[in-house]
C-alpha positions in Angstrom: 32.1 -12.0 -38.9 34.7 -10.8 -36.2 33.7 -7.2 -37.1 29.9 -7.9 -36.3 30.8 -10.1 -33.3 32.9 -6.8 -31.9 29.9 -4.7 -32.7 27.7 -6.4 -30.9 30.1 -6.6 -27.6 30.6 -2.9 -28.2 26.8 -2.1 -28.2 25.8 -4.5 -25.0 28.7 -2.6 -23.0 27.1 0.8 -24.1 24.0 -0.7 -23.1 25.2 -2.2 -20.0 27.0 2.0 -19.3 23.1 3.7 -19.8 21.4 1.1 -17.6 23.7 1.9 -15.0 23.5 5.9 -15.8 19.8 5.1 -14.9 20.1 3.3 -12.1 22.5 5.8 -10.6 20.5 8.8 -11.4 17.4 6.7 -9.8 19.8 5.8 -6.4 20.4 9.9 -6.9 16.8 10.7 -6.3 16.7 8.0 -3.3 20.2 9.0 -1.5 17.9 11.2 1.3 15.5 8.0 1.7 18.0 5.9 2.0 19.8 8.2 4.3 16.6 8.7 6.0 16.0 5.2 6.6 19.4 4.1 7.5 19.2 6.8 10.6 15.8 5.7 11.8 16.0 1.8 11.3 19.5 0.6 11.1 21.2 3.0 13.3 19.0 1.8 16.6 19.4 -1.4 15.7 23.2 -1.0 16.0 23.4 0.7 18.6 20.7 -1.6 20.6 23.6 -4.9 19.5 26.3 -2.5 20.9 24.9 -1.7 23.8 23.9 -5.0 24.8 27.5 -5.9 25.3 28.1 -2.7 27.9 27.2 -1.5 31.0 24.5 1.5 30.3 22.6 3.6 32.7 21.7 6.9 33.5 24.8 8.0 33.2 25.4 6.7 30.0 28.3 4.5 28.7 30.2 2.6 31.7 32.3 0.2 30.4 32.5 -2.8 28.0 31.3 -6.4 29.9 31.1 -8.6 27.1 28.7 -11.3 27.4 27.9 -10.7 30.7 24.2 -8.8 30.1 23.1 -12.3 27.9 24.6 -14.5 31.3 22.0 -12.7 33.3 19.4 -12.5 30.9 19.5 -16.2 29.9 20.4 -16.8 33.6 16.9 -15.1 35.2 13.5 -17.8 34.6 11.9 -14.8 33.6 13.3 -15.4 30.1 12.1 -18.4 29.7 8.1 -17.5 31.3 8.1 -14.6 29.2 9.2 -16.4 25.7 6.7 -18.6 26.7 4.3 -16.8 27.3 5.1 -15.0 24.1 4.4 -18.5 22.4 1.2 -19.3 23.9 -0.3 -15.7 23.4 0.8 -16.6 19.2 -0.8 -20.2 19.6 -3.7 -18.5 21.0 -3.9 -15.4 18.0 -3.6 -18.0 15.6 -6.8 -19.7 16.7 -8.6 -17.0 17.9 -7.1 -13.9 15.7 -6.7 -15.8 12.2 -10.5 -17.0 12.0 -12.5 -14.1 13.3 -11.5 -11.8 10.2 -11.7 -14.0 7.2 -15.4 -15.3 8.7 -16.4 -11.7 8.9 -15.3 -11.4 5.7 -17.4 -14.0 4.2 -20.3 -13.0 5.8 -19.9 -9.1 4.8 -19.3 -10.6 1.1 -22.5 -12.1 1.2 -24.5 -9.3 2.0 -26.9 -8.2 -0.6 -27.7 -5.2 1.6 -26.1 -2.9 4.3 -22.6 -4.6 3.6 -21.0 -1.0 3.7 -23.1 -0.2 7.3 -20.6 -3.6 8.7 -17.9 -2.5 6.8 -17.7 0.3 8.6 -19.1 -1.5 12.1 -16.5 -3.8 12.0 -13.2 -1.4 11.5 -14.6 1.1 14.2 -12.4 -0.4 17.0 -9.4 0.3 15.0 -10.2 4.1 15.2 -11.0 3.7 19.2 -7.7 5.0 20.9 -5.7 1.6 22.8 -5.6 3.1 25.9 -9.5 4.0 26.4 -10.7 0.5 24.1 -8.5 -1.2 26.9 -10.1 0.9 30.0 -13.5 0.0 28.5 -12.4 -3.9 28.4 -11.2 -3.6 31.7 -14.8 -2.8 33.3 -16.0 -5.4 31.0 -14.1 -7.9 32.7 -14.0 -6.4 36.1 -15.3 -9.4 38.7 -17.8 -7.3 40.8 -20.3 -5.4 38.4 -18.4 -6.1 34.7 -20.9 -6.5 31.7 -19.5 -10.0 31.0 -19.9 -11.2 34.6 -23.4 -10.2 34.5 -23.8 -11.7 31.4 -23.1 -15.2 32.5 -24.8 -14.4 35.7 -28.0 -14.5 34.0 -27.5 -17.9 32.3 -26.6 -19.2 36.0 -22.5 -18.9 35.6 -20.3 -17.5 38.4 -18.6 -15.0 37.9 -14.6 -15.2 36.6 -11.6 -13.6 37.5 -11.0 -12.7 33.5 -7.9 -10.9 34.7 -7.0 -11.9 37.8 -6.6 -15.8 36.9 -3.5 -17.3 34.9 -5.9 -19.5 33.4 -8.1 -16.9 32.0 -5.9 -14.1 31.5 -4.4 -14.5 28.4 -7.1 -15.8 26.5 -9.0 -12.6 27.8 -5.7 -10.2 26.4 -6.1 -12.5 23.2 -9.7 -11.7 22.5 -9.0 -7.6 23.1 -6.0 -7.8 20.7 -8.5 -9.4 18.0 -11.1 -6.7 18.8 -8.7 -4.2 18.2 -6.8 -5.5 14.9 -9.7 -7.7 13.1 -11.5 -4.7 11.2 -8.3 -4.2 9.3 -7.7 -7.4 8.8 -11.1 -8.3 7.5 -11.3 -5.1 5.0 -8.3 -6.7 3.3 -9.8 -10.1 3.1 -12.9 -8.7 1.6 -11.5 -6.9 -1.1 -9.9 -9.8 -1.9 -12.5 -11.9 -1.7 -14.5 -9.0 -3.9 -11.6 -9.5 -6.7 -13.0 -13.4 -7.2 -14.8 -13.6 -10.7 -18.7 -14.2 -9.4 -18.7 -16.9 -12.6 -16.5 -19.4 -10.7 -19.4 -19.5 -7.9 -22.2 -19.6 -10.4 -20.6 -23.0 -12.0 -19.8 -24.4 -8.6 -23.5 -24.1 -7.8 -24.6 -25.4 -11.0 -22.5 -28.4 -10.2 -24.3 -29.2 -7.0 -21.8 -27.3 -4.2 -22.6 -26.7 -1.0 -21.9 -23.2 0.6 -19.3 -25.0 2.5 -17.7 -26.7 -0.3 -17.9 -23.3 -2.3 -16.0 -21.8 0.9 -13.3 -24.3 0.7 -12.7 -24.8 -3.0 -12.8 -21.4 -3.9 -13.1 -18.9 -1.1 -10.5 -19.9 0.7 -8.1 -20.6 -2.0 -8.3 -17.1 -3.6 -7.3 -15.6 -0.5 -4.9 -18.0 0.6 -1.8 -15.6 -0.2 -3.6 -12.7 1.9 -4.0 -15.2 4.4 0.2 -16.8 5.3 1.4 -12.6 4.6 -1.1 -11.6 7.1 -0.9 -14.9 9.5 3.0 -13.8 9.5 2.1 -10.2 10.1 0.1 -11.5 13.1 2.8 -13.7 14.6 5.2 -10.9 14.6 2.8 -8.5 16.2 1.9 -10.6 18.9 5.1 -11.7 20.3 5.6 -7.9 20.2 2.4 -8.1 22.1 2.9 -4.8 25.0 -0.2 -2.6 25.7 -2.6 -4.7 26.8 -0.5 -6.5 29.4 1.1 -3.4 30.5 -2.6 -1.0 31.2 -4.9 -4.3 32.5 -2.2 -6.7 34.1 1.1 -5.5 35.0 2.5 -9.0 33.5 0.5 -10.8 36.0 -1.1 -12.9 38.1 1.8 -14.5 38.4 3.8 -13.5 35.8 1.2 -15.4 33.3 0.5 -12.4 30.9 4.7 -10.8 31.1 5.9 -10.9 27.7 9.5 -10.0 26.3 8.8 -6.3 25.5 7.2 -5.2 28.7 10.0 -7.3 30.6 12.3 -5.0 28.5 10.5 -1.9 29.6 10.5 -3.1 33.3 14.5 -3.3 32.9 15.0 0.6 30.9 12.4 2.3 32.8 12.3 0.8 36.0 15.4 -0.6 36.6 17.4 1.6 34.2 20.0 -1.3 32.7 20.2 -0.5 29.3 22.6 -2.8 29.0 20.3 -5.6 29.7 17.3 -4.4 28.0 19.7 -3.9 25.1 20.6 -8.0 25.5 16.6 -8.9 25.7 15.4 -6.9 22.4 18.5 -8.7 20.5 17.0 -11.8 21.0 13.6 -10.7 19.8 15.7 -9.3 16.8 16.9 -12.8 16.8 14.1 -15.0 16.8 11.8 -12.9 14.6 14.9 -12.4 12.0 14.9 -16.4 12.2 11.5 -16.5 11.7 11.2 -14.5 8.8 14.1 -15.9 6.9 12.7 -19.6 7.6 9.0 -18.8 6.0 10.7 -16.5 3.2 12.6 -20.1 2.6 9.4 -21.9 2.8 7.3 -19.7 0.4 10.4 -20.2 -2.0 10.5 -23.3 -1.9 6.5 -23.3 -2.3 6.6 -22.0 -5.0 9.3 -24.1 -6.8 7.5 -27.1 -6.3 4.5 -25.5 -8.0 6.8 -25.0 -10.8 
């Protein structure tokens, strides 16, 4: 019995050796990615943390301060305008930027006809390069002459400051950033939704459901993973949010539209402190990093309960 029992151990140990002669000869083959990787991701992000605790300009490294670059970065209102306008532009996305794909999607999945022809309508502004799509939108909102203005002229409106008015500006940035990422978005919802066996809609309308109810019962909850990755996706993207403020408002009027990133590239490029650029992407490392930890620790914990 104690001859069998050593066997055993002896073979699980060998077993235990070949495994990891795999995995090393697999961790072989992805040393340069790895290496790759580490150089392009990890290394800037190290030296960004660094740097935010020295005194860095044009002529490079001046000195250690210490804390002293996140004492004048959580010292100047800015911060605090620009977080919060970094909140307000994701409350915003989340309203505006969630609903617009997944109800394009529906309505392309219903199409018995031409569905491809809006498949392809719909992603065009993807393929439009940012900086003309956002020239365009700025003569669509400009107040004497723009296409919108004259729109709402004709139904007896006056005309809007779109971009000149704290009120209207980010709203107006919110709808160009949906125009610009919904076509992706929506091509992933509708293969998803194209994945959905057509027999559970069948019995639903044999049991009397309304298009509605046939939305919510089962559209909705066969995309509903597609849907929290890519409202994270979104959440992270727009508090990243940088182009649009930066071509059609300059972070104004009034500071209404500045969000972290282009308050960052005000400080490098304008004011060249690295050192307290360095401070202000650290806490967007920060607060995303939480972020993303806390839903990873909610979608755990999801899906516990569901066991």
């Amino acid at each position: 019995m104690t001859d069998n029992v050593g066997i055993i151990k002896v073979k699980a140990k060998s077993r235990k050796r070949f495994k990891w002669r795999q995995q090393g000869v697999a961790y072989l083959f992805l040393l340069p990615f790895l290496l790759i990787f580490t150089l392009v991701n990890w290394y800037p992000i190290l030296k960004t943390i660094l740097s935010s605790f020295q005194e860095v300009n044009l002529k490079g490294f001046q000195g250690w301060v210490g804390f002293f670059n996140y004492t004048r970065m959580f010292g100047n209102p800015i911060f605090y305008t620009a977080w919060k306008n970094s909140l307000i532009f994701v409350l915003l996305s989340l309203v505006m930027g969630t609903m617009v794909p997944i109800i394009l999607a529906i309505m392309i999945n219903e199409m018995r006809r031409l569905s491809s022809f809006f498949q392809t309508i719909v992603y065009l502004p993807a393929l439009i390069p940012v900086a003309v799509g956002l020239i365009v939108w700025r003569q669509i909102y400009s107040p004497e002459g723009g296409i919108l203005n004259s729109l709402l002229q004709l139904i007896g409106i006056q005309p809007q400051l779109w971009l000149q008015n704290p009120a209207l500006a980010k709203p107006a940035l919110i709808i160009i950033m949906t125009w610009v990422g919904a076509g992706g978005t929506t091509l992933i919802y509708l293969s998803g939704l194209r994945e959905i066996p057509l027999e559970l809609y069948e019995a639903a309308e044999l049991d009397g459901f309304s298009v509605f109810k046939r939305i919510w019962y089962i559209t909705l909850p066969s995309i509903s993973a597609r849907i929290k990755i890519l409202v994270v996706l979104q959440i992270i993207f727009v508090s990243q949010v940088f182009t649009e403020p930066f071509i059609l408002t300059g972070g104004g009027p009034a500071d209404s539209t500045r969000s972290p990133v282009l308050e960052i590239y005000d400080i490098a490029f304008n004011r060249w402190d690295f050192g307290l650029a360095s401070a202000w992407s650290v806490s967007i490392l920060v607060i995303l990093a939480a972020f993303s930890i806390l839903y990873v620790w909610w979608s755990q914990r999801g899906r516990a309960g569901e066991v």
